[in-house]
C-alpha positions as CSV (number, residue, x, y, z in Angstrom):
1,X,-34.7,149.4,125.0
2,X,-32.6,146.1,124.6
3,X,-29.6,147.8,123.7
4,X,-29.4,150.2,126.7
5,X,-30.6,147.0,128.8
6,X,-27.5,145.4,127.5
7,X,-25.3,148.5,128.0
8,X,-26.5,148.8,131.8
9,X,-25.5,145.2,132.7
10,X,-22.0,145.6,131.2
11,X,-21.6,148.3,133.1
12,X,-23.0,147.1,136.1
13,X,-20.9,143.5,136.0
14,X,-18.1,144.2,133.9
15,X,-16.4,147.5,135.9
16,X,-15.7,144.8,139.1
17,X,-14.3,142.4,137.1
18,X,-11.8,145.7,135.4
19,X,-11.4,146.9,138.8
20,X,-10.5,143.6,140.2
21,X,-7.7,142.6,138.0
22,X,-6.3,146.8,137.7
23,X,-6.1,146.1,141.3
24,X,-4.4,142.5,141.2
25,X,-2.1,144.3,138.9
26,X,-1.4,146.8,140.7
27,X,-0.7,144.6,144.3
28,X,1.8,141.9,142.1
29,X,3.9,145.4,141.6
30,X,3.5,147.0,144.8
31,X,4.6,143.2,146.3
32,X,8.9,142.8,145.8
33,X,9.8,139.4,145.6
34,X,11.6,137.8,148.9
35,X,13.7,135.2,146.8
36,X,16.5,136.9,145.1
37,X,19.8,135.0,143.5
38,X,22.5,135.3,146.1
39,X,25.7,135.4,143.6
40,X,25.8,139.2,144.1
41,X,24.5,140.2,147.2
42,X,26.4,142.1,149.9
43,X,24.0,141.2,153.3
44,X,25.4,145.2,154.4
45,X,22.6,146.1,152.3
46,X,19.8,143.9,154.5
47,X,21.5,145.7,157.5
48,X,18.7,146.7,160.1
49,X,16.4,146.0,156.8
50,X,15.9,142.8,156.4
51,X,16.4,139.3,158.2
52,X,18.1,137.4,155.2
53,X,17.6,133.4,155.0
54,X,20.4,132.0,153.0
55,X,19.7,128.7,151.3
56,X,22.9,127.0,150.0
57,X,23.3,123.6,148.0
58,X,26.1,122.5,145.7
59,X,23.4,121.8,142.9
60,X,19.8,123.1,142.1
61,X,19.2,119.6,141.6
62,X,19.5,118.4,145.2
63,X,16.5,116.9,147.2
64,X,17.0,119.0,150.3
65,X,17.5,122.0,148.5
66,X,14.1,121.3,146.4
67,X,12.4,120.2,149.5
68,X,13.0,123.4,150.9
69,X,12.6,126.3,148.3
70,X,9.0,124.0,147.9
71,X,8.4,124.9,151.4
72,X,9.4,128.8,151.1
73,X,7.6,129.4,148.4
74,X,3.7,127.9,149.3
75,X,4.4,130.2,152.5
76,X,6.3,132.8,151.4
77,X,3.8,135.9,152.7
78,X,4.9,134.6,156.0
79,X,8.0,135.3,155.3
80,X,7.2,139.1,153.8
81,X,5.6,139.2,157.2
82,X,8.4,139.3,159.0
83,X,10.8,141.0,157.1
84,X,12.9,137.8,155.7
85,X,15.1,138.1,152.1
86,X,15.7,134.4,151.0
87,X,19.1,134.0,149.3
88,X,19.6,131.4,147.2
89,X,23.2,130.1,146.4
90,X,23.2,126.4,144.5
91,X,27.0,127.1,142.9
92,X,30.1,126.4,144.6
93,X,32.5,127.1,141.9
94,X,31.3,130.3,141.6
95,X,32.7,131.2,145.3
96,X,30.5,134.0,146.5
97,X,31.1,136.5,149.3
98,X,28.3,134.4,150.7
99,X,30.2,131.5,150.6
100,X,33.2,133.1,151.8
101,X,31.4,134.2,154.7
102,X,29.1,131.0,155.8
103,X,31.3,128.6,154.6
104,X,28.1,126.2,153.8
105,X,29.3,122.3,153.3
106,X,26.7,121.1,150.9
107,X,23.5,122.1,152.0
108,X,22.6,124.6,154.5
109,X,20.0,126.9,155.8
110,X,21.1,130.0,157.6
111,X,19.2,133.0,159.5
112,X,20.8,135.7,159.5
113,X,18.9,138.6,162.0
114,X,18.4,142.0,161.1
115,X,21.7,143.4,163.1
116,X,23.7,141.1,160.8
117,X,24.2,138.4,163.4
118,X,24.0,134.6,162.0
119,X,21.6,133.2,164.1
120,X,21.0,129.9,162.9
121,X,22.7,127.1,160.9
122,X,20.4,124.1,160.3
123,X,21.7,121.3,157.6
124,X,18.6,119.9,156.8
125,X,15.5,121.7,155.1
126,X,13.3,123.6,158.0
127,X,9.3,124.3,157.6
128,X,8.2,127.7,157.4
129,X,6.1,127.7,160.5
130,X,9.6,126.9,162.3
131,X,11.7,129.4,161.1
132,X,8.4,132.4,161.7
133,X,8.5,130.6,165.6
134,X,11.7,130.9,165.8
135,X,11.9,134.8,164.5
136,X,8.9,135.3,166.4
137,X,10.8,134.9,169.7
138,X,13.6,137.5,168.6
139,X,13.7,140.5,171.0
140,X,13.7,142.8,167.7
141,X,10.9,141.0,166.2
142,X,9.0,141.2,169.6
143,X,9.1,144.9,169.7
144,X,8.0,144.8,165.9
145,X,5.1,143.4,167.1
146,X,4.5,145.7,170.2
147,X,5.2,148.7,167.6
148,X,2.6,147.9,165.5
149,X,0.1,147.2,167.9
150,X,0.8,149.9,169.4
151,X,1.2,152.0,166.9
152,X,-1.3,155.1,165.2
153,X,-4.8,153.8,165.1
154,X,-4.4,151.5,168.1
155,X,-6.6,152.0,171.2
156,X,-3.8,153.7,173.7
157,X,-6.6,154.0,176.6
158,X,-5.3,151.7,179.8
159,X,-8.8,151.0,181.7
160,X,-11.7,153.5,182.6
161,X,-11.4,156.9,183.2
């Protein structure tokens, strides 16, 4: 009887804690990565995608540059949330397309909206919570947010019948 007693409790405690992590595993895979290594990237291929957030500094090592990949990564679903791709670029001899394009002087912090448009140069590390507000207010990012409230599933009914 004991052995079957301890066979039923493995069972009953031990297939949540296997289904659990198969479906951590399975989310970490599912989830891309927003931070990718800018040295090689073309922004064409964010086009209508993506809203890329460039990061530049002239050395990994810089304070502002720490300061602000700190602050991207403790929020970064927020930033899956809306669609953003953060490039990082922290060599200048390397001269970039990105560089060639933004012209960054030291370190800089640009928002680049999913039509391709730069719409924001900042010089200074921003907080998370600023850069969703100021997405948040984009017309595009506005009718993201009607679409999916809107969209299948939603109650469509305007009042009673």
């Amino acid at each position: 009887m004991k052995p079957i007693l301890i066979f039923v409790f493995t069972c009953l405690f031990g297939f949540p804690l296997v289904a659990q992590e198969a479906a951590a595993g399975a989310g970490d895979a599912a989830v891309p990565s927003v931070f990718v290594d800018a040295s090689d990237v073309d922004l064409k291929q964010f086009l209508w995608t993506n809203r890329p957030l460039v990061v530049f500094a002239d050395s990994p090592n810089d304070p502002r540059f720490v300061q602000q990949m700190e602050m991207l990564t403790a929020r970064s679903d927020e930033l899956a949330a809306r669609d953003v791709v953060v490039l990082t670029d922290t060599d200048p001899e390397a001269r970039g397309p990105l560089r060639d394009r933004l012209h960054p002087r030291g370190f800089m912090l640009v928002l680049i909206v999913k039509d391709g448009t730069i719409y924001l140069r900042k010089p200074l590390p921003w907080d998370v919570r600023e850069i969703s507000r100021t997405i948040d207010k984009l017309p595009m990012r506005q009718q993201e947010i009607r679409e999916r409230r809107d969209g299948p599933g939603a109650d469509k009914t305007s009042g009673p019948s």
